[in-house]
TORLO-569002 format. One line per 8 residues: number of its first residue (from 1); for each residue y, z negated, x of C-alpha. Coordinates in pm, whole numbers, always signed. Layout:
N
NUM	Y:Z:X  ... .
END
This chain:
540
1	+3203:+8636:-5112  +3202:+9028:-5133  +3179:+9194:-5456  +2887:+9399:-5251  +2733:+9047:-5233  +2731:+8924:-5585  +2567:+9234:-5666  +2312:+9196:-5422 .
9	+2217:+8832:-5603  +2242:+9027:-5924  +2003:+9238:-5888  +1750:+8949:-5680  +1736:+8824:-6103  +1420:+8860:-6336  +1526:+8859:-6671  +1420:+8612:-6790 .
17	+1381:+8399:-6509  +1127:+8141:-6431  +1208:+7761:-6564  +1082:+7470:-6440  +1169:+7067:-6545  +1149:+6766:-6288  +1155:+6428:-6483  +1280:+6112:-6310 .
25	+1059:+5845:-6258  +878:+5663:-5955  +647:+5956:-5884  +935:+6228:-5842  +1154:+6007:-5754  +1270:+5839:-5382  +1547:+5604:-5298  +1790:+5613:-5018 .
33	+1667:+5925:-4777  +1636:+6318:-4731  +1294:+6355:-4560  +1136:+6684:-4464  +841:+6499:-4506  +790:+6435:-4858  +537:+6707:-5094  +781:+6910:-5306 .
41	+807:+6824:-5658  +850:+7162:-5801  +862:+7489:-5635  +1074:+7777:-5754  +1132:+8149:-5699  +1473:+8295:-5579  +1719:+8330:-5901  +1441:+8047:-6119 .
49	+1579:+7774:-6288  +1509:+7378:-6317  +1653:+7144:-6495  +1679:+6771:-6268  +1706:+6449:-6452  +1881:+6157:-6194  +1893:+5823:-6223  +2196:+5622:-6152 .
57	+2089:+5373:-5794  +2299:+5049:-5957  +2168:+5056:-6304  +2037:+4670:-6221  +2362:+4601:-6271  +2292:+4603:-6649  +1949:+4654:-6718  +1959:+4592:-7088 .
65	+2205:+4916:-7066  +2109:+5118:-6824  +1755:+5080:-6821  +1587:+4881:-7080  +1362:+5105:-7310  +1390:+5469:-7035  +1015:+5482:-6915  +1152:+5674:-6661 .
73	+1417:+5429:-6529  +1203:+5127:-6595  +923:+5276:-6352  +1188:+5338:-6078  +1370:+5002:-6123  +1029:+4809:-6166  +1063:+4501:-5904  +802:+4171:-5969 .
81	+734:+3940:-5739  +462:+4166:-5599  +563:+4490:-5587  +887:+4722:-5662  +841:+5060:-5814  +983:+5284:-5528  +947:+5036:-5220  +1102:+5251:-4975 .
89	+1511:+5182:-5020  +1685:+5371:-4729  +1565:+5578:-4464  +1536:+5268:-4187  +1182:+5084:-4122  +925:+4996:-4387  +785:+4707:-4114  +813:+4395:-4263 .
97	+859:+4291:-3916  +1158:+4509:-3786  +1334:+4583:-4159  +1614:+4340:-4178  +1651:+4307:-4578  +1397:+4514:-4726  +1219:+4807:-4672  +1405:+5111:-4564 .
105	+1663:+4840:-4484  +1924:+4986:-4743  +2005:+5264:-4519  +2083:+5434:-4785  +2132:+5392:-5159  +2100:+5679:-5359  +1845:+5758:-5612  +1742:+6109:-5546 .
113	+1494:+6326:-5754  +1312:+6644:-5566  +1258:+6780:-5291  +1234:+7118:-5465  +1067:+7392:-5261  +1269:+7737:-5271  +957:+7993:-5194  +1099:+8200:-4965 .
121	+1382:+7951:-4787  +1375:+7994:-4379  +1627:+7838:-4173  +1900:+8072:-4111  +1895:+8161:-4469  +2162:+8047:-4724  +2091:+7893:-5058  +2337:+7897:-5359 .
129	+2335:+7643:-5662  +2489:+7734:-5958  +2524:+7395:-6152  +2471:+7567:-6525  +2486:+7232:-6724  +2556:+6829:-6620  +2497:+6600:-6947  +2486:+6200:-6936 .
137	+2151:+6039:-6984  +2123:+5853:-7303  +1996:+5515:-7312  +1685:+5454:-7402  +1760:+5085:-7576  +1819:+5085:-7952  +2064:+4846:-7946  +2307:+5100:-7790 .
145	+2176:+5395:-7949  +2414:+5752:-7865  +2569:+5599:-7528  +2517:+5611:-7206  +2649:+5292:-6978  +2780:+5341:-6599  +2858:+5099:-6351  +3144:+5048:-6090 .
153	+3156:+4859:-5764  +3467:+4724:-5598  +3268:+4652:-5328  +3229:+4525:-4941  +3231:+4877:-4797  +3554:+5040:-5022  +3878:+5124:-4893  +4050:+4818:-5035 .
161	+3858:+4566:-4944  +4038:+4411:-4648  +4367:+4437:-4840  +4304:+4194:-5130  +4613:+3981:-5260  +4590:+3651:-5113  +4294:+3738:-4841  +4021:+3621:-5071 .
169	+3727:+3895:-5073  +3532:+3962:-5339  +3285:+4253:-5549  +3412:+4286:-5855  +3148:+4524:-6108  +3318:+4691:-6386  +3042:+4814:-6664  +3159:+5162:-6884 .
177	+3019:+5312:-7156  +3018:+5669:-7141  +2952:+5863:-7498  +2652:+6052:-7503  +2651:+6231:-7849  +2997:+6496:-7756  +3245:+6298:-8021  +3429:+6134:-7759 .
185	+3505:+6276:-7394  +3580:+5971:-7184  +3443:+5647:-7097  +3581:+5301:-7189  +3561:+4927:-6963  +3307:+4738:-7186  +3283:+4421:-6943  +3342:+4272:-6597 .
193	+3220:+4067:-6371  +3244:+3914:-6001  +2944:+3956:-5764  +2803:+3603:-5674  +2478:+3530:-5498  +2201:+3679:-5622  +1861:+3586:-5546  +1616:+3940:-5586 .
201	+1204:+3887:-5710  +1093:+3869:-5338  +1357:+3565:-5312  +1600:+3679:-5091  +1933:+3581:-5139  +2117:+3826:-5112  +2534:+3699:-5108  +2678:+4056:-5092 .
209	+2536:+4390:-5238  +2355:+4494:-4920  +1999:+4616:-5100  +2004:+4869:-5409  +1820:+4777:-5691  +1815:+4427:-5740  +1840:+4267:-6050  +2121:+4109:-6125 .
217	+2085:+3723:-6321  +2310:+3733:-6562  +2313:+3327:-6590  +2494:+3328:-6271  +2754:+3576:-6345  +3084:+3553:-6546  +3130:+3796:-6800  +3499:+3951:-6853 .
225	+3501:+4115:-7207  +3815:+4308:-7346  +3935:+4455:-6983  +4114:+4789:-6872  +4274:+4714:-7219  +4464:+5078:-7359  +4254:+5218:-7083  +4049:+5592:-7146 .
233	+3870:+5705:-6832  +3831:+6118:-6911  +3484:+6190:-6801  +3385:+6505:-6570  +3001:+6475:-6472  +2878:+6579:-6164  +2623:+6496:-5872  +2773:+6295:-5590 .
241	+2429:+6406:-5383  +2359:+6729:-5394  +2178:+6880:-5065  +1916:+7039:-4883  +1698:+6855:-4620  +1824:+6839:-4228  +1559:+6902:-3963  +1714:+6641:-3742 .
249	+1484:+6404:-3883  +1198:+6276:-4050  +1410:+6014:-4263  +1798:+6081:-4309  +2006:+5809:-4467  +2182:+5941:-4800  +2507:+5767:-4741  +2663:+6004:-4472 .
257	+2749:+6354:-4585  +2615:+6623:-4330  +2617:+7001:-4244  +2344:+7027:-4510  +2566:+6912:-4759  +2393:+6562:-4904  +2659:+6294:-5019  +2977:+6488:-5032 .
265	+3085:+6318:-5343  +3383:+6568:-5480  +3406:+6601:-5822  +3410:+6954:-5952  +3043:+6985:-5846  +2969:+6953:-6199  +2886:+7189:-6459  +3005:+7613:-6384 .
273	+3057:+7528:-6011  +2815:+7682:-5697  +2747:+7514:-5408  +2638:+7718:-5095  +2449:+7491:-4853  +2306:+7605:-4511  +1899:+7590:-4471  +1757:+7412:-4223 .
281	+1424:+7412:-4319  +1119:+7567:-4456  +1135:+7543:-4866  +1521:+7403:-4814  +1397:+7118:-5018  +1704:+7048:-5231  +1749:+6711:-5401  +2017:+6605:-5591 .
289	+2144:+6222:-5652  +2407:+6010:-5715  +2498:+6099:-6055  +2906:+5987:-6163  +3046:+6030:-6518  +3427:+6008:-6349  +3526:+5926:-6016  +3850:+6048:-5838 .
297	+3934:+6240:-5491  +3909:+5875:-5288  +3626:+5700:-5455  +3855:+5427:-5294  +3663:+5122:-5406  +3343:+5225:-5288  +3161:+5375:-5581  +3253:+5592:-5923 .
305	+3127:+5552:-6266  +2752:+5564:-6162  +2591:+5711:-6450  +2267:+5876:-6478  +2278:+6233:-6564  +2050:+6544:-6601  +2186:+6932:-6441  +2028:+7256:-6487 .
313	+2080:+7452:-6187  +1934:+7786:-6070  +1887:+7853:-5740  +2000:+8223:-5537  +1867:+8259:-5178  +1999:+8439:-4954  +1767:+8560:-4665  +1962:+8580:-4277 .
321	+1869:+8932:-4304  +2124:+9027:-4546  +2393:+8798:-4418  +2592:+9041:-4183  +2924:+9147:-4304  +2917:+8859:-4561  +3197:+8594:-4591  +2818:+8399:-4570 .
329	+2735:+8518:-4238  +2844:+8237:-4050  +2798:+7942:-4333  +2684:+7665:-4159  +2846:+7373:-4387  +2857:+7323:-4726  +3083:+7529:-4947  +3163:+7478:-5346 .
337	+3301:+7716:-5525  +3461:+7698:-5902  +3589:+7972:-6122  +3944:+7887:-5989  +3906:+7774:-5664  +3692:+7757:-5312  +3646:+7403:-5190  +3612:+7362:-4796 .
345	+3446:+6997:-4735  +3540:+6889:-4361  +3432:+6524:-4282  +3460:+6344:-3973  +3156:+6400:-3832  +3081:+6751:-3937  +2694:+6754:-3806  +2639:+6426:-3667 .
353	+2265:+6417:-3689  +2373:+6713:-3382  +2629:+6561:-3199  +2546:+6176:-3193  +2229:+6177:-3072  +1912:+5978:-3160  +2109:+5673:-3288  +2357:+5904:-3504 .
361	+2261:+5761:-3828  +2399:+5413:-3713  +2674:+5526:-3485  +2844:+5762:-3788  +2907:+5389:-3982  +3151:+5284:-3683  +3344:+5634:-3673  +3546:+5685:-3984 .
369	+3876:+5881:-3951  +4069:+6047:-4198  +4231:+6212:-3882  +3866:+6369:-3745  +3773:+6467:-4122  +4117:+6660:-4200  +4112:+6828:-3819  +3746:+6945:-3925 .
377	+3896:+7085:-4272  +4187:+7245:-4136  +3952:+7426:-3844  +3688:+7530:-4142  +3964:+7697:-4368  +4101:+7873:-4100  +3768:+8001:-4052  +3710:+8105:-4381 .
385	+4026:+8274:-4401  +3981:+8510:-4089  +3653:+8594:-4223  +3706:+8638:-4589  +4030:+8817:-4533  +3992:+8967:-4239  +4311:+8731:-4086  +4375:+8673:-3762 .
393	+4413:+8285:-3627  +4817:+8330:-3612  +4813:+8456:-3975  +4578:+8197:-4183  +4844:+7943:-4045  +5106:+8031:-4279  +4924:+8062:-4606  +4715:+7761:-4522 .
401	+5052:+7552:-4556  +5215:+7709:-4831  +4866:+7772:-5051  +4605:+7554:-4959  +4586:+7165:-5116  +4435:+6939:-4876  +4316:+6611:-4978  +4096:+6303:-4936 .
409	+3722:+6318:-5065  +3626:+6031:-5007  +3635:+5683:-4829  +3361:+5549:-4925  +3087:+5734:-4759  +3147:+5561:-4327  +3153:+5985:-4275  +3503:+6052:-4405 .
417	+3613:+6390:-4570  +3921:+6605:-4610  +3888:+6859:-4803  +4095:+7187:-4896  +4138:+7380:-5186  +4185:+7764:-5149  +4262:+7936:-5488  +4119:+8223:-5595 .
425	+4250:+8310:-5897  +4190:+8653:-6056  +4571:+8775:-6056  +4709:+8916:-5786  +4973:+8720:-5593  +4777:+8412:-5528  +4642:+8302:-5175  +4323:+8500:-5221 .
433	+4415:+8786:-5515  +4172:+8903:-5687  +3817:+8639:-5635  +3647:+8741:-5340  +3341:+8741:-5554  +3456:+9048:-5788  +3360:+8983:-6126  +3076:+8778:-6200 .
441	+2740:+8932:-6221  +2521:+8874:-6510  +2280:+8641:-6360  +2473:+8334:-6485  +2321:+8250:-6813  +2509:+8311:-7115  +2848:+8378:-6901  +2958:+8676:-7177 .
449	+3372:+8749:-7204  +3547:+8497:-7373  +3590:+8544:-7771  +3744:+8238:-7854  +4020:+8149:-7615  +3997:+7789:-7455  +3674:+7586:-7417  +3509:+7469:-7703 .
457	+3601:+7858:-7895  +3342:+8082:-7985  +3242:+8183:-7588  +3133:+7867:-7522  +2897:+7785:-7774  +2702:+8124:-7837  +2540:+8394:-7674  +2704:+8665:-7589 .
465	+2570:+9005:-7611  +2275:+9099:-7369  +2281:+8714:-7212  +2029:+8495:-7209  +2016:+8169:-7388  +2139:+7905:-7200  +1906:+7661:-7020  +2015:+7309:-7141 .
473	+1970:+6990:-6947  +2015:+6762:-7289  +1710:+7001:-7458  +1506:+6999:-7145  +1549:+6577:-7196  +1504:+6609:-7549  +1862:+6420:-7584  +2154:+6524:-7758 .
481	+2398:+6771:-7596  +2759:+6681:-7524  +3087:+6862:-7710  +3349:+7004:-7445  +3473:+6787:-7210  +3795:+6784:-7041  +3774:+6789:-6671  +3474:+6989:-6640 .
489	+3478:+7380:-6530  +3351:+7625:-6759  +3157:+7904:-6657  +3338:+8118:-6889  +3672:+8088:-6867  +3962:+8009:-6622  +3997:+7658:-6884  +3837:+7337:-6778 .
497	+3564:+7229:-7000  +3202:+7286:-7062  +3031:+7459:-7288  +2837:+7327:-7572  +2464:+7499:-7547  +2314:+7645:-7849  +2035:+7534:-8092  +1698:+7530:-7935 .
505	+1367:+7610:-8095  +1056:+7360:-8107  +917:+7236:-7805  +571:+7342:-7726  +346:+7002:-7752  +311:+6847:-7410  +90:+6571:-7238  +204:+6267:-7039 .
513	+369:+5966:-7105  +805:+5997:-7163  +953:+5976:-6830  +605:+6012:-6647  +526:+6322:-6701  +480:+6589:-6437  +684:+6897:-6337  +545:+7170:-6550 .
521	+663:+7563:-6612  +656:+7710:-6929  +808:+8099:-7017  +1078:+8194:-7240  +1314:+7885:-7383  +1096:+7608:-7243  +1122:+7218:-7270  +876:+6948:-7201 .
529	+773:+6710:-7461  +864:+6359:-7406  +762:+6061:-7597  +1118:+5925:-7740  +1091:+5535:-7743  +1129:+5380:-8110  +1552:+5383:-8169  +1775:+5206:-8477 .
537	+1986:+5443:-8586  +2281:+5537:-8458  +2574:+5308:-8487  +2869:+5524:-8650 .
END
């Protein structure tokens, strides 16, 4: 981006801007699906803020963890023998007579909160995210007051699973629990245990996990305590799912990445990073998903730490209009960018829902290939190269190979990726000199010159001079706030690591039921009031 650009966003800024909060529960809520034809949650200006709680989509895993006590989660995961809380699991058929093993069919999986209508958004346009804080969600179950539990799957559809030792095949679900309260920054194995049949309140049997959400019976599972022994995961939040709604159609299965963004699954989109994302249609309607605690470049056994999380995230649009001459001119993928670094996503179908047709949302599952996904991220960078610095074809060659990291994100999505990482540094000397953004403008809340050194110094836990406060996704939740992580990129300095947001003031007294409550603005420091459920104190 041109330093002519980031001004432009600057000044698109109210001070302060407008805030809005979107709860999780089963009326803000849908599993499985982008749809263009859902009512927006929340609508918000150009340069307003919201803050998003997700829900993790295998929290039935553990209920008594994940769930248990989180009004919220509990009206999501509801399933009796009559009804489930959200229905609708995956963008396939809700006919009981053409749905093969539930409704939506699990095309699909994701738990994702929104849409949220940006006033203004055309297609054309371009709409940046600026991820300003990821926290974990507490639970809600006094037993396990302060933590927050994720889940991983070794499961049917990960890169390992047809290379087991000995042949035999199995799911193997490894439980974490992630600290919620900022005294520790990683999560820890509490508990294993191997996938058998499990039998789901509408009694289907259901041998593999091949429908999200369904309880699992603990009576027929074996419980592994004590595993991953001497083993500290280092957390780094972020939102696996984090898109805006393609017009190819009406339902779009949240598994497969697109051109829209979606299910990209790369790590740094956590707190401090911006994602640019392509609109598509009217309002963009952005919803964001598929919250992890950890997960690496691969996801290679099918899933991360799947952890439920809240982000604040404020939202820039830029019109078509002012496009020309922009490194943005011609952004018609998803793009992330850090304080260090430009990520360029390629995947191996780079717009399916285009190119494949009116089956493409089936056909993308039998077309993996790493080779397809690393041709599309060579053929983007090279792009982005000749357009950012003015390079011609034969040139970007050469600092591509000696500069750029290309990697693997992930396996685990049937739509491969390769990704590459472009530095962008603020020294001279590296692959892009000085950042292509120029220095960053104001807008970003509480981003002030660093007066403590390294993360967790004086910068990142108070204002700075003429900044606003920052808008906190633990205050918005009424939750505590985490400490600095490691692994997470500050918006502040050129360390990894978030910052820790500064005391808030009193709520304002709300209505609505914790977790039920609807979207609702408020001016200056805002938060909604919640109804906390009854807790034990916390276990030292």
């Amino acid at each position: 981006m041109t330093l002519a650009l980031a001004q432009t966003s600057a000044g698109k800024v109210p001070a302060p801007p407008s805030y809005r909060h979107l709860p999780a529960n089963a009326d803000t809520v849908r599993w499985g699906c982008f749809s263009t034809t859902l009512t927006p949650r929340v609508e918000i200006d150009s340069a307003g803020i919201v803050t998003i709680e997700t829900l993790t989509h295998p929290a039935a895993d553990d209920l008594e963890r994940m769930v248990q006590g989180d009004e919220g989660a509990e009206s999501v995961y509801l399933w009796t023998t009559d009804r489930k809380g959200v229905d609708r699991r995956g963008a396939g058929s809700t006919d009981p007579a053409v749905c093969k093993v539930g409704s939506g069919d699990g095309r699909g999986v994701h738990i994702l909160t929104g849409p949220v209508h940006g006033r203004g958004a055309k297609p054309g346009d371009v709409l940046e995210l600026r991820i300003l804080d990821c926290v974990p969600r507490p639970g809600a179950n006094p037993d396990f007051a302060g933590k927050s539990f994720g889940s991983n799957a070794a499961a049917w559809w990960g890169y390992h699973y047809n290379d087991m030792p000995g042949g035999s095949k199995r799911e193997v679900i490894t439980i974490y629990r992630v600290d919620a309260t900022g005294d520790k920054s990683r999560a820890k194995a509490v508990c294993n245990f191997r996938w058998g049949p499990q039998t789901d309140p509408f009694r289907v049997t259901r041998p593999t996990i091949d429908y999200p959400g369904g309880p699992v019976d603990h009576a027929l599972t074996d419980f592994t305590f004590n595993v991953l022994k001497g083993i500290r995961i280092p957390i780094r939040p972020y939102f696996g799912t984090l898109g805006v709604a393609p017009a190819e159609a009406d339902f779009v299965d949240s598994v497969p990445p697109s051109h829209t963004g979606g299910n990209v699954d790369k790590w740094p989109i956590g707190k401090g990073a911006i994602m640019y994302s392509p609109v598509s249609v009217e309002g963009a309607l952005v919803s964001v998903g598929d919250p992890h605690a950890s997960q690496g470049d691969s996801e290679l056994c099918g899933t991360a730490i799947e952890c439920s999380l809240a982000g604040t995230f404020q939202s820039i649009l830029h019109k078509k209009a002012d496009l020309a001459g922009t490194p943005l001119q011609e952004m018609d993928r998803p793009m992330l960018e850090t304080r260090v670094e430009w990520v360029v996503q390629g995947f191996s179908g780079p717009n399916h829902l285009g190119a494949l047709g009116a089956t493409a949302q089936a056909d993308i599952y039998g077309k993996p290939s790493v080779d397809d996904a690393m041709r599309d991220a060579f053929a983007k960078t090279r792009r982005f190269l000749t357009t950012t610095k003015g390079l011609t074809e034969d040139d970007a060659h050469s600092p591509m190979s000696v500069g750029v990291d290309f990697g693997i994100t992930p396996v685990a999505d049937r739509n491969w990726g390769a990704h590459a990482i472009v530095p962008c540094h603020r020294e001279e000397g590296h692959l892009l000199g000085p950042r292509l953004i120029g220095a960053r403008p104001p807008p970003f809340p509480n981003d002030g010159p660093a007066r403590g050194g390294a993360c967790g110094g004086s910068a990142c836990r108070k204002d700075a001079p003429g900044t606003w406060p920052i808008y906190s996704a633990a205050r918005a939740m009424r939750r505590p706030s985490l400490s600095p992580m490691p692994g997470l990129l500050c918006p502040r300095t050129d360390r990894r690591g978030p910052a820790r947001p500064t005391a808030a003031p009193s709520p304002k007294p709300g209505a609505g039921r914790s977790g039920r409550s609807p979207a609702v603005a408020a001016p200056g420091m805002p938060r909604i009031r919640r109804k906390a459920p009854v807790r034990a104190p916390r276990a030292s």
